[in-house]
DODOMI-594792 format. One record per residue: residue in three letters; x, y, z of N, C-alpha, C in turn. Coordinates in steps of 0.001 Angstrom, whole numbers, plus 500000, padded with zeros to 6 digits. Atoms other than C-alpha are relative to their C-alpha. Layout:
(rec 'Ala',(X,Y,Z),(X,Y,Z),(X,Y,Z)),
...
END
This chain:
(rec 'Unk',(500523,500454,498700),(569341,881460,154131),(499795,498492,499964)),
(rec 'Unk',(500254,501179,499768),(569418,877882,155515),(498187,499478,499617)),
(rec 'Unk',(501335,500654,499773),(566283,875673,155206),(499529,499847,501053)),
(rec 'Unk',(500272,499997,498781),(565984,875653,158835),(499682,501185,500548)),
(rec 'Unk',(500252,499176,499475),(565749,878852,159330),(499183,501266,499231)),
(rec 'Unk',(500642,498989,500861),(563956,880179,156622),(498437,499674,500637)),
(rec 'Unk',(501326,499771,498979),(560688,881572,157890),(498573,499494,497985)),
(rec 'Unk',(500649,500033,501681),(559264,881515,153681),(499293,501163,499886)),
(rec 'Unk',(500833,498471,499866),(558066,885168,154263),(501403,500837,499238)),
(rec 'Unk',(499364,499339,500176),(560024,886844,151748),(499865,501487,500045)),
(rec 'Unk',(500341,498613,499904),(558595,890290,152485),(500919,500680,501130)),
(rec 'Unk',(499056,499619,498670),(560717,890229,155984),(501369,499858,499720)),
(rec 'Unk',(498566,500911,499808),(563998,888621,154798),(500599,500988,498928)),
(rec 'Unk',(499529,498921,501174),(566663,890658,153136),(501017,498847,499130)),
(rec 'Unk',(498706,500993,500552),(568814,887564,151946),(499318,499662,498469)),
(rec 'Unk',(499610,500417,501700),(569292,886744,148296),(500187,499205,499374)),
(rec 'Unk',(500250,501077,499984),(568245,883479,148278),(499581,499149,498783)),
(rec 'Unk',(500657,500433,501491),(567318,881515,144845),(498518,499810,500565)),
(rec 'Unk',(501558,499988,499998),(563846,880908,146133),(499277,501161,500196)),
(rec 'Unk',(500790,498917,500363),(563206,884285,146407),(500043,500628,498590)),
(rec 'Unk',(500075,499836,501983),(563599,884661,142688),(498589,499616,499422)),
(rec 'Unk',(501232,501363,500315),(560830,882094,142683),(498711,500392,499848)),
(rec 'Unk',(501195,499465,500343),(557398,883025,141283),(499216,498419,500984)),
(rec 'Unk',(500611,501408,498971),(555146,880636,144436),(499203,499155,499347)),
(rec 'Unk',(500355,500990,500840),(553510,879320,141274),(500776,498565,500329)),
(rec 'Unk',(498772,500565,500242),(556831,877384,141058),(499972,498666,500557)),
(rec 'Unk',(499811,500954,498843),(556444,875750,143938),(498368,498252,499632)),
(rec 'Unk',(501475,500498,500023),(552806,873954,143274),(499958,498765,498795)),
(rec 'Unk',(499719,501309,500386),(552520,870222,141910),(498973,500029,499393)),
(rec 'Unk',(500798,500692,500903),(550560,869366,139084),(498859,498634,500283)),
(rec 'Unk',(500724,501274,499882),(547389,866864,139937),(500079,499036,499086)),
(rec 'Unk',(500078,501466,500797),(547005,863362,138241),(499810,500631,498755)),
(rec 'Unk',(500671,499305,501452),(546552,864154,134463),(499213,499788,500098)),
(rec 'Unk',(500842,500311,500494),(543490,862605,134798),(498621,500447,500832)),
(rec 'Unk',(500552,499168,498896),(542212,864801,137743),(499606,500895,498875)),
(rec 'Unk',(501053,498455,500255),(539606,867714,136934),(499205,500374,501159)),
(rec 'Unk',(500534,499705,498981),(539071,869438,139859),(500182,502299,499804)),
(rec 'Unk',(500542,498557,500513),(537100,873272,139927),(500474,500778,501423)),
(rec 'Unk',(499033,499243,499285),(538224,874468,143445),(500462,499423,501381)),
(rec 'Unk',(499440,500494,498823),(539875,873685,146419),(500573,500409,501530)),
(rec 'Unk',(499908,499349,498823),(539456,874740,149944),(500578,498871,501184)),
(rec 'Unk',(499031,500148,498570),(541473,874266,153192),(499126,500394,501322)),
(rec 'Unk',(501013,499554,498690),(539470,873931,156516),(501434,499722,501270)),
(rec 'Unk',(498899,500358,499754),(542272,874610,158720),(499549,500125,501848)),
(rec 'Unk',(499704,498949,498556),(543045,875879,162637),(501246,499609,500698)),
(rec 'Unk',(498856,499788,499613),(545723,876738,164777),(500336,498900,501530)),
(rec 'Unk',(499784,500844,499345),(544687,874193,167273),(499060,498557,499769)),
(rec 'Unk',(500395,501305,500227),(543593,870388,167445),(498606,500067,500951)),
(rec 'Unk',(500924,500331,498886),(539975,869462,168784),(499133,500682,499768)),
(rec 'Unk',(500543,499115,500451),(538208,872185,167466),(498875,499615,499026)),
(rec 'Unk',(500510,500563,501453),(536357,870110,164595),(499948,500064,498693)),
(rec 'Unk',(499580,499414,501862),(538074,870797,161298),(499079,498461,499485)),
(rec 'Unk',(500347,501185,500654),(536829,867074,160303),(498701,500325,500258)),
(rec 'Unk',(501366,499624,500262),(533205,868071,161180),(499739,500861,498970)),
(rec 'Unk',(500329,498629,500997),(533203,871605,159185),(499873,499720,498228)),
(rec 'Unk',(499692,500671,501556),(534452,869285,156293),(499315,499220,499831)),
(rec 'Unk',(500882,500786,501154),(532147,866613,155853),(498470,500715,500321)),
(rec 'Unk',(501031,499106,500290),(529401,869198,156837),(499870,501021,498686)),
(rec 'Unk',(499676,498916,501376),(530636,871409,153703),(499888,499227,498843)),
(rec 'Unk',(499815,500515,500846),(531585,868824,151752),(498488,499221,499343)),
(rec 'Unk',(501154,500043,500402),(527932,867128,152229),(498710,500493,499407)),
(rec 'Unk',(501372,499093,500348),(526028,870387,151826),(500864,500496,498514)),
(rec 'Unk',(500204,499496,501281),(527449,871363,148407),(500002,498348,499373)),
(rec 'Unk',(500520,501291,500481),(526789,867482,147339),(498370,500533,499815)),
(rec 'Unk',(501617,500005,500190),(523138,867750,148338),(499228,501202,498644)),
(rec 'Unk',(499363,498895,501313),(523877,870881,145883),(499388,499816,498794)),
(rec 'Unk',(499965,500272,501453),(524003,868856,142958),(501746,499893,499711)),
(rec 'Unk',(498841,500067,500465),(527882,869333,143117),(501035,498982,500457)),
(rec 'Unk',(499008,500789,500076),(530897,866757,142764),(500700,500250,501024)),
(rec 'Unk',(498881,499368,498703),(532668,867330,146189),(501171,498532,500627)),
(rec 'Unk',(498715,501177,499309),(536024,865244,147504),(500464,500634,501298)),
(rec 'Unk',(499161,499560,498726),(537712,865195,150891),(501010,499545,499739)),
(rec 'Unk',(498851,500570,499774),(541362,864714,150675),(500343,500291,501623)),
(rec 'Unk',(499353,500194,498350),(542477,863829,154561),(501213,500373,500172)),
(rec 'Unk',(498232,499633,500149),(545682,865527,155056),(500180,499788,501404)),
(rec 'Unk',(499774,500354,498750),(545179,864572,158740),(500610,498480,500355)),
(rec 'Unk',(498996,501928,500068),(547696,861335,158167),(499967,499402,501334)),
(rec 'Unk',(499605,501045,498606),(548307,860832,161856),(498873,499761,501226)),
(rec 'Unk',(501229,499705,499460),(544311,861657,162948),(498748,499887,499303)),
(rec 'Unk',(501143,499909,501252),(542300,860497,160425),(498711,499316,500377)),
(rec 'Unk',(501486,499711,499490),(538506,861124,161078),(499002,499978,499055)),
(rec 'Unk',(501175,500078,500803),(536617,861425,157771),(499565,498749,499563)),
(rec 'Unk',(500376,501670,500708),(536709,857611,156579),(498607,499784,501354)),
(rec 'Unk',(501234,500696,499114),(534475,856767,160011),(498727,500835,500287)),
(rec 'Unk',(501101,498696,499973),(532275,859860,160096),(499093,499572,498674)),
(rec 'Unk',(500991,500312,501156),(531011,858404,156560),(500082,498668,499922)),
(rec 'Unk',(500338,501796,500391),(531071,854887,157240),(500630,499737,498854)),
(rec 'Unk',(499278,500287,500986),(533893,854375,154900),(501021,498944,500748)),
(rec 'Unk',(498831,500696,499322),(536012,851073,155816),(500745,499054,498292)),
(rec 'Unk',(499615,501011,500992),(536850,849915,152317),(501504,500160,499511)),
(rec 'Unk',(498531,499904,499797),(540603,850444,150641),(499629,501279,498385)),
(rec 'Unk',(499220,499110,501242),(542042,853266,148012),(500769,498477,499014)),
(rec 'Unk',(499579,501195,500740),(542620,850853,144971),(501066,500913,498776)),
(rec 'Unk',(499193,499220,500984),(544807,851809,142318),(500358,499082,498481)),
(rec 'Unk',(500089,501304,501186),(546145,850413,138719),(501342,501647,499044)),
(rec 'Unk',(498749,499633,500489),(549028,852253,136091),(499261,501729,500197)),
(rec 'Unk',(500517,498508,500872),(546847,855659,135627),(499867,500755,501820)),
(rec 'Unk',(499928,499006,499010),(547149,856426,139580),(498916,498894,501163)),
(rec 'Unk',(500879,500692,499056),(544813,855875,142808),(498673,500438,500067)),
(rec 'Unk',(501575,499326,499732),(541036,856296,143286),(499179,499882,501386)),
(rec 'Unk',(500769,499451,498482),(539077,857753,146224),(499127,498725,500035)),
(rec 'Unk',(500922,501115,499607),(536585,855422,148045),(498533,501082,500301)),
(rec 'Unk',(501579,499169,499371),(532821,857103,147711),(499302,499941,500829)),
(rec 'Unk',(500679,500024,498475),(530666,857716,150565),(498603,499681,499058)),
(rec 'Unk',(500998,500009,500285),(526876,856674,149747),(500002,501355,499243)),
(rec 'Unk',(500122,498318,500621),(526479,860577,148585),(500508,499638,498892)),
(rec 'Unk',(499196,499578,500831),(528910,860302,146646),(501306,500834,499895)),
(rec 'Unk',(498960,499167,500129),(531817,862310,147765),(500692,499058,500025)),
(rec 'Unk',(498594,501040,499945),(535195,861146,146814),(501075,500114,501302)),
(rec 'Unk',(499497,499548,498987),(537456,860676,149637),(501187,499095,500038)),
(rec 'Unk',(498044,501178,499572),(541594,859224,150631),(499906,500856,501092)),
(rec 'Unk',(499177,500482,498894),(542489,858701,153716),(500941,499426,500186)),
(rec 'Unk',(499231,501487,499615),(545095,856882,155175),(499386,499295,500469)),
(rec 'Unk',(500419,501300,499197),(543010,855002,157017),(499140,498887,498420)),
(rec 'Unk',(500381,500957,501252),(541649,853789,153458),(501306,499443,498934)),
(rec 'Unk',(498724,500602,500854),(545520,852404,152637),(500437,499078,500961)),
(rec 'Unk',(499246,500112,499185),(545920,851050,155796),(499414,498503,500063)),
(rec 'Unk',(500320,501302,499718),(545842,847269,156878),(499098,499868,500476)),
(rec 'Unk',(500277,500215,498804),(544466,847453,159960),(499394,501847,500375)),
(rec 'Unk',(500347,498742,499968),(542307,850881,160455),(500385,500985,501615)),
(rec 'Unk',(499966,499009,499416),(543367,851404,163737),(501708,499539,500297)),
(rec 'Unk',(498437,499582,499880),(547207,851109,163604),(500304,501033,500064)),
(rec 'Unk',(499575,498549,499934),(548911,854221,164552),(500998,500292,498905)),
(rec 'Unk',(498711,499473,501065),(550636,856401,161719),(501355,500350,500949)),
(rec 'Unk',(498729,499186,498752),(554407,856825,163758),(500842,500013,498783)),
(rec 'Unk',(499237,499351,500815),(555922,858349,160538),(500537,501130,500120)),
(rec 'Unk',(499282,498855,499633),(558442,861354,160889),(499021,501068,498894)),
(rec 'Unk',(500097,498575,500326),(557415,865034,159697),(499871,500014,498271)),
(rec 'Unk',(499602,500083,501442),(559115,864812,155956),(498936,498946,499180)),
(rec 'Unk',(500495,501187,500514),(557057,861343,155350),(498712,500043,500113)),
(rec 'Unk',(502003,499425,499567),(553221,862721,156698),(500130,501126,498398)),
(rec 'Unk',(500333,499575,501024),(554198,865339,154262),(499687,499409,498209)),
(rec 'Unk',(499557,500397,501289),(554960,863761,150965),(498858,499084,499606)),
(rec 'Unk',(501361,500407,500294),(551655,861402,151684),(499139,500849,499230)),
(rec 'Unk',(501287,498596,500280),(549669,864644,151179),(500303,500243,498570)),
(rec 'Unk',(499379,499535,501609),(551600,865688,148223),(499726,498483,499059)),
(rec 'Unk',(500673,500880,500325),(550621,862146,146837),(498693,500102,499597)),
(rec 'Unk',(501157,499729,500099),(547012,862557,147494),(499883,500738,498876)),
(rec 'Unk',(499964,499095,500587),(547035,865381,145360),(500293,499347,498628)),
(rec 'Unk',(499391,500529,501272),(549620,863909,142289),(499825,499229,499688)),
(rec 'Unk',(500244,501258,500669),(548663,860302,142378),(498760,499416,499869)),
(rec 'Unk',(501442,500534,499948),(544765,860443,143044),(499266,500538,498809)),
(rec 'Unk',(500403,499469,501350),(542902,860675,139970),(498395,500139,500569)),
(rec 'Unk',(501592,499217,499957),(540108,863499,141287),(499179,500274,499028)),
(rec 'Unk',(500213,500049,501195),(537789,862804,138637),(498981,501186,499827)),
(rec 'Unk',(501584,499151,500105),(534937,865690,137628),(499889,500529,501292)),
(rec 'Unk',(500387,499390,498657),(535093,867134,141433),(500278,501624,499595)),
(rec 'Unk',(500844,498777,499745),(533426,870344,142006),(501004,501118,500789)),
(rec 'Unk',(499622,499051,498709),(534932,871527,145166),(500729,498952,500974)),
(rec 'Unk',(498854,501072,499362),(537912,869343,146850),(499905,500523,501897)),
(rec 'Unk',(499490,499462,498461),(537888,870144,150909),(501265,499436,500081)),
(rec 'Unk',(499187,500352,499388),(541215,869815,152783),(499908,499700,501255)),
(rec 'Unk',(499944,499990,498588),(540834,868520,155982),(501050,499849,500907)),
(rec 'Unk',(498125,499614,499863),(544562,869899,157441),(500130,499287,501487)),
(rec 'Unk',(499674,499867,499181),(545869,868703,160510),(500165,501131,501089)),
(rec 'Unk',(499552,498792,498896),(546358,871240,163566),(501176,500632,499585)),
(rec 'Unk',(498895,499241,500080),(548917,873843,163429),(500461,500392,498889)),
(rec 'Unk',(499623,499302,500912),(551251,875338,161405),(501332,499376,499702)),
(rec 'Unk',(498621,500267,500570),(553808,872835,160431),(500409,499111,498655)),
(rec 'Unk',(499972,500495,500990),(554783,870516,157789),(498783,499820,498827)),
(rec 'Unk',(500689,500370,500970),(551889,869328,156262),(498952,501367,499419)),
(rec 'Unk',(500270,499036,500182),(549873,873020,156479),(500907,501094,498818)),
(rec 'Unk',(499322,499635,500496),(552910,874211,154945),(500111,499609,498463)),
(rec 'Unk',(500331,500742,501043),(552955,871496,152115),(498868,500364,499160)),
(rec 'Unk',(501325,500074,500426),(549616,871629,151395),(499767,502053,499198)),
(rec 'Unk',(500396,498916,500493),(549658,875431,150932),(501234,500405,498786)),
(rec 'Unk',(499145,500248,501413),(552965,875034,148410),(499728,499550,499319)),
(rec 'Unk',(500654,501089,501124),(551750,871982,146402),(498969,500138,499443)),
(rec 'Unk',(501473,500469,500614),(548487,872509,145939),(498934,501408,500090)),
(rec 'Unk',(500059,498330,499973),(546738,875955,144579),(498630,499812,501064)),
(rec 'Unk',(500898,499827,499284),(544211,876405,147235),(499212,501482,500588)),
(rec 'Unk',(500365,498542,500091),(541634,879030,146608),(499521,500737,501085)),
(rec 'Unk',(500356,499661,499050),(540552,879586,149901),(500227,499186,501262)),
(rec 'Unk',(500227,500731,499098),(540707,878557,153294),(498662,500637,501264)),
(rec 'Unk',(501189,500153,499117),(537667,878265,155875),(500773,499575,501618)),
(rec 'Unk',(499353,500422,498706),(539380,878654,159677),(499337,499683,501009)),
(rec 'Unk',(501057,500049,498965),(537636,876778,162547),(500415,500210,501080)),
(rec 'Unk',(499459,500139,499071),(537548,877810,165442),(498872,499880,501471)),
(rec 'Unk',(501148,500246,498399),(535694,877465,169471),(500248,501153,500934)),
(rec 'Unk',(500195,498986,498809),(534720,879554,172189),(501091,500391,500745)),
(rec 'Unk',(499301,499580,498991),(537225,879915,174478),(500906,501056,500201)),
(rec 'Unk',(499242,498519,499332),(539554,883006,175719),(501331,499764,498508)),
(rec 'Unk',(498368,500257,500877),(542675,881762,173807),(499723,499791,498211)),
(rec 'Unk',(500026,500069,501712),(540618,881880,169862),(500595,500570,499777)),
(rec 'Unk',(498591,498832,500107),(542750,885041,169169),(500283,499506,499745)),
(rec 'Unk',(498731,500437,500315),(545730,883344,169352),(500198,498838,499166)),
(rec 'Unk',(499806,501039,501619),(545113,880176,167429),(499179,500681,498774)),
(rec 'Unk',(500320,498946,501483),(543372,882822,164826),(500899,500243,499461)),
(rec 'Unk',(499037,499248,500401),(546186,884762,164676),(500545,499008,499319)),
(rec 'Unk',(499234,500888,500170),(548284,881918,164117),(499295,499288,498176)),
(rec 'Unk',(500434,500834,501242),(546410,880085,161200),(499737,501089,498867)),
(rec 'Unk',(500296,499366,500847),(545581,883883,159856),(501478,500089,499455)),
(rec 'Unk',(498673,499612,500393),(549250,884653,159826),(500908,499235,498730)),
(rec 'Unk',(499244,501320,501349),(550426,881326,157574),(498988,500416,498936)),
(rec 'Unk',(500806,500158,501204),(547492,881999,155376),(500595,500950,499268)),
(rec 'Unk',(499450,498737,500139),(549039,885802,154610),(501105,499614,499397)),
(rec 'Unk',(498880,500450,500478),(552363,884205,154502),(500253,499224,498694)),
(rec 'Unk',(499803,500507,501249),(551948,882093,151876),(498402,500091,498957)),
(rec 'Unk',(500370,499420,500970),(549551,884020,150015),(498555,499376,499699)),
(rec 'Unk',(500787,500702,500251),(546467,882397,150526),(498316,500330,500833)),
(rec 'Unk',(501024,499627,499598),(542635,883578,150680),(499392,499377,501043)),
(rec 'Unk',(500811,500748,498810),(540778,883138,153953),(498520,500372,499649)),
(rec 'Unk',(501091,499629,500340),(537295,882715,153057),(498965,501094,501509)),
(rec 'Unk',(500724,499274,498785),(536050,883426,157166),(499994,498734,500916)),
(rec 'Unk',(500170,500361,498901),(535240,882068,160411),(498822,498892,500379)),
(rec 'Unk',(501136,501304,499694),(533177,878640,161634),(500268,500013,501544)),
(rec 'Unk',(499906,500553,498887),(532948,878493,165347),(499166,498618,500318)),
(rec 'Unk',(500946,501176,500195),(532258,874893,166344),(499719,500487,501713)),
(rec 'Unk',(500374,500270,498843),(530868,874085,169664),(499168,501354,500740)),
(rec 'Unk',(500394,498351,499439),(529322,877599,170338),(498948,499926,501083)),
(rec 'Unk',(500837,499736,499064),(526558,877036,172304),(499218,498333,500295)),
(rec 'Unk',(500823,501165,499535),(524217,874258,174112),(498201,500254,499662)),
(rec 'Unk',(501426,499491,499860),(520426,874717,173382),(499111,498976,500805)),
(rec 'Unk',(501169,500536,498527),(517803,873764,176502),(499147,499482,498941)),
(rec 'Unk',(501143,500698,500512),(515390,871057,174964),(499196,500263,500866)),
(rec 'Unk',(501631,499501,499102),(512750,872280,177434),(499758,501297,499955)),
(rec 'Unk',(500289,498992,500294),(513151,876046,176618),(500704,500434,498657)),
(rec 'Unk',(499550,499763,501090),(515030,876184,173898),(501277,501105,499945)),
(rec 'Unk',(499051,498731,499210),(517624,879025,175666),(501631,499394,499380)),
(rec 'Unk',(498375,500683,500210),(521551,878948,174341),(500505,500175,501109)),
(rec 'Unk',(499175,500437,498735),(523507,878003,177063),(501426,499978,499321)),
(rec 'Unk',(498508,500186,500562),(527225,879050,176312),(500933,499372,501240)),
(rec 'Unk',(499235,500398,498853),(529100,876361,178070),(501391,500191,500097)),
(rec 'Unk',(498988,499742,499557),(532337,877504,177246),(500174,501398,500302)),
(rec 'Unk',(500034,498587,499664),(531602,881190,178359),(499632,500713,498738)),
(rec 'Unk',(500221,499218,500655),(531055,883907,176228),(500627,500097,498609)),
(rec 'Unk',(498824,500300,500770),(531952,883525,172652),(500603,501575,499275)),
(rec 'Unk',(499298,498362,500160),(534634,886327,171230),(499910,499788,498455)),
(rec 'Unk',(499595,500316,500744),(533905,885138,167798),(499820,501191,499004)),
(rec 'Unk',(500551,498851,500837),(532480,888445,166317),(501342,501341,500637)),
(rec 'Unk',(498469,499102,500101),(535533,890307,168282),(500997,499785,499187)),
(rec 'Unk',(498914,500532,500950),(537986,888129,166779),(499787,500350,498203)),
(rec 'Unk',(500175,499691,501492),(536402,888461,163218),(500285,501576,499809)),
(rec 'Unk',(499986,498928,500151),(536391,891991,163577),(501317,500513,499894)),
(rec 'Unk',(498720,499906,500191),(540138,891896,164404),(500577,500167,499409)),
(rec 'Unk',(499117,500660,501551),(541184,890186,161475),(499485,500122,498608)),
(rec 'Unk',(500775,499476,500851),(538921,891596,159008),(499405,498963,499445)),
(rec 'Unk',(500923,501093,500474),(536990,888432,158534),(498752,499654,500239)),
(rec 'Unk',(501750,500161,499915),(533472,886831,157800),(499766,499283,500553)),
(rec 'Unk',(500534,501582,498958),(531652,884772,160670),(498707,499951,498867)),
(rec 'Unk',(501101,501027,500766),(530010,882285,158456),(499439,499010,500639)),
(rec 'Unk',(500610,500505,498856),(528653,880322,161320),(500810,499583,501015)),
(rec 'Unk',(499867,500500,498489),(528068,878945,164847),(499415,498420,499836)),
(rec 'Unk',(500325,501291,500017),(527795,875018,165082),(500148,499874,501732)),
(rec 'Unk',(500065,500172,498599),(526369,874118,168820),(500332,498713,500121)),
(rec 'Unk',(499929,501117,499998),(526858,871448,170821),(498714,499033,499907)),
(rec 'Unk',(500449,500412,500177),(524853,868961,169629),(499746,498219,500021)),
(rec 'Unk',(499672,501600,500221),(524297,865118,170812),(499657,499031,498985)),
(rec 'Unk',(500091,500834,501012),(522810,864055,167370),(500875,499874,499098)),
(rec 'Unk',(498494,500183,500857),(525603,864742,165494),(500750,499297,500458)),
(rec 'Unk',(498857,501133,499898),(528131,863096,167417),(499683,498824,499911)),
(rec 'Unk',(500642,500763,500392),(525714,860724,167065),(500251,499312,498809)),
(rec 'Unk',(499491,500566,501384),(525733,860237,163789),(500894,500217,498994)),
(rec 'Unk',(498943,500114,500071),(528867,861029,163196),(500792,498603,500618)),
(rec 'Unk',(499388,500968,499542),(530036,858546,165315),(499600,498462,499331)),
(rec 'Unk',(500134,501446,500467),(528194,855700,163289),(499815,500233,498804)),
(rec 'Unk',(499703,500178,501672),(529223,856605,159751),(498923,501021,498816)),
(rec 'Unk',(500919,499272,500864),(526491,859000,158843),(499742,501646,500080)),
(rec 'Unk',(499674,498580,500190),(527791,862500,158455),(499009,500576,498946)),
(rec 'Unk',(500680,499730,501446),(525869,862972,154895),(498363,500148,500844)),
(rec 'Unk',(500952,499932,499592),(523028,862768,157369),(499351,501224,500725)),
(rec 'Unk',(499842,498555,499284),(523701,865894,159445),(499494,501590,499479)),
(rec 'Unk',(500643,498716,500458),(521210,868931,158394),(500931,500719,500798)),
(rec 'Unk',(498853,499358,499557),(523805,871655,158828),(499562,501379,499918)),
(rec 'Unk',(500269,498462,500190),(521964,875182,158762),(500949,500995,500572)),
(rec 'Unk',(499162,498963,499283),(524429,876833,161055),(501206,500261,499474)),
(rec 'Unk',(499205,499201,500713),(526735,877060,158089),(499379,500257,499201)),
(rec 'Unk',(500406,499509,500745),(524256,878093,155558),(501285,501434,499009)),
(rec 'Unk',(499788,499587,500798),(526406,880976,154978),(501528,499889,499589)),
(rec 'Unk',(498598,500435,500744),(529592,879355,154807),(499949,498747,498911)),
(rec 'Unk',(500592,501119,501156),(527878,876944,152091),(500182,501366,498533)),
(rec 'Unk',(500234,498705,500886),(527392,880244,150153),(501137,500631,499408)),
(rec 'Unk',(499013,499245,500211),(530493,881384,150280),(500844,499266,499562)),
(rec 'Unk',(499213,500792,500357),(532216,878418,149284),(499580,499620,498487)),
(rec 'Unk',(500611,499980,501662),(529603,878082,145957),(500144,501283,499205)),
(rec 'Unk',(500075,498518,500708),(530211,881998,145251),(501641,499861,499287)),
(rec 'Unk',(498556,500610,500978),(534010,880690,144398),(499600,499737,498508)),
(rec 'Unk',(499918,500060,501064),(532818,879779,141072),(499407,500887,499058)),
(rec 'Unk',(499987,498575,500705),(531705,883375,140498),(501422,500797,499468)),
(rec 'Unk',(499083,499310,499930),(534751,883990,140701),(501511,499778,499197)),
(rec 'Unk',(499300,500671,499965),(536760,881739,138876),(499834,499994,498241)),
END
């Protein structure tokens, strides 16, 4: 089967292909030698806007406060959101043994592009093949030193770099976010279906934006209607590990560099479930 038309689901395909010979080990790129990293989760979804870059430096901050070593690699090349959420404007430096993350106050390690870039708000207008191979970089040429628990913060959808990211790089779980509205289903389906496909644990469910709470009664106010997030989990045989409302202090301080600041109880138990990985490991 062509490369164009291969779906990478060899369970459907009857063709006799050398990569179906292929143990999906095979496929998966070796980090920096000088990387030591314990596990590595994927905060993904099937659509853009949703807040994968929140879920991540909310995760990534609450197993810090922990006690544990946590990194964000940005695989969002052409949308990159975690450098300003932590008040990060400095550069990825490098030298013969590879490149090193730029720390947030906390302490998490973190690459971006926007921490390679001249000019932070130039637009990435790189083709498909060339977003990927960044990512695959991140990974081979960043020397993740002593990290705990690596987040991925993936781009939208289900194409190149989702794809990449789940070949190159063993990723023990992924964490899918998603929002209220009629159409979760279908970007569920969608982000559950690639995870399946290429063989890869979904830890459970983060709805962001779920509700509004009345500062004069305290009442949730669901402004995008009713959420289906406990149908949908039920669907797909997955765990709702929280509801993140809308909230104007966060974007708040998000918006001026201080994510690490953001008390995050409404994933408590997707904090849990991301530290129970090294029961497991």
């Amino acid at each position: 089967m062509s490369e164009e038309t291969c779906t990478h689901d060899c369970s459907s395909c009857g063709k006799n292909c050398p990569s179906r010979k292929r143990n999906p080990a095979d496929f998966l790129e070796k980090p920096n030698k000088l990387s030591k990293i314990g596990h590595v989760i994927g905060i993904v979804s099937g659509k853009g806007g949703v807040g994968k870059s929140l879920v991540t430096s909310m995760l990534a901050a609450a197993m810090s406060r922990r006690g544990f070593h946590a990194g964000i690699l940005d695989a969002d090349i052409t949308g990159p959101s975690i450098p300003k959420m932590f008040g990060l404007h400095g550069k990825v430096m490098g030298n013969e043994n590879g490149m090193y993350p730029v720390a947030t106050k906390g302490g998490i390690d973190v690459v971006s592009v926007n921490l390679l870039l001249n000019d932070e708000n130039a637009p990435v207008v790189w083709r498909g093949p060339i977003i990927a191979n960044i990512v695959k970089q991140f990974w081979t040429d960043v020397v993740w030193k002593d990290v705990d628990y690596l987040f991925v913060d993936m781009p939208p959808g289900t194409g190149d770099v989702p794809l990449t990211v789940f070949q190159s790089i063993p990723v023990d779980g992924i964490v899918i976010v998603t929002s209220p509205q009629e159409l979760v289903s279908m970007i569920v389906a969608k982000a559950v279906n690639m995870a399946k496909m290429m063989n890869i644990p979904i830890i459970g469910l983060i709805e962001n934006m779920s509700y509004v709470k009345c500062p004069d009664c305290g009442k949730e106010i669901n402004v995008f209607g009713k959420s289906h997030l406990n149908e949908t989990a039920q669907k797909f045989g997955l765990k709702v590990l929280g509801r993140i409302p809308i909230d104007p202090e966060i974007a708040k301080k998000c918006d001026n560099g201080q994510a690490e600041d953001v008390a995050a109880p409404w994933i408590d138990a997707a904090v849990e479930a991301v530290a129970s990985l090294r029961e497991k490991k």
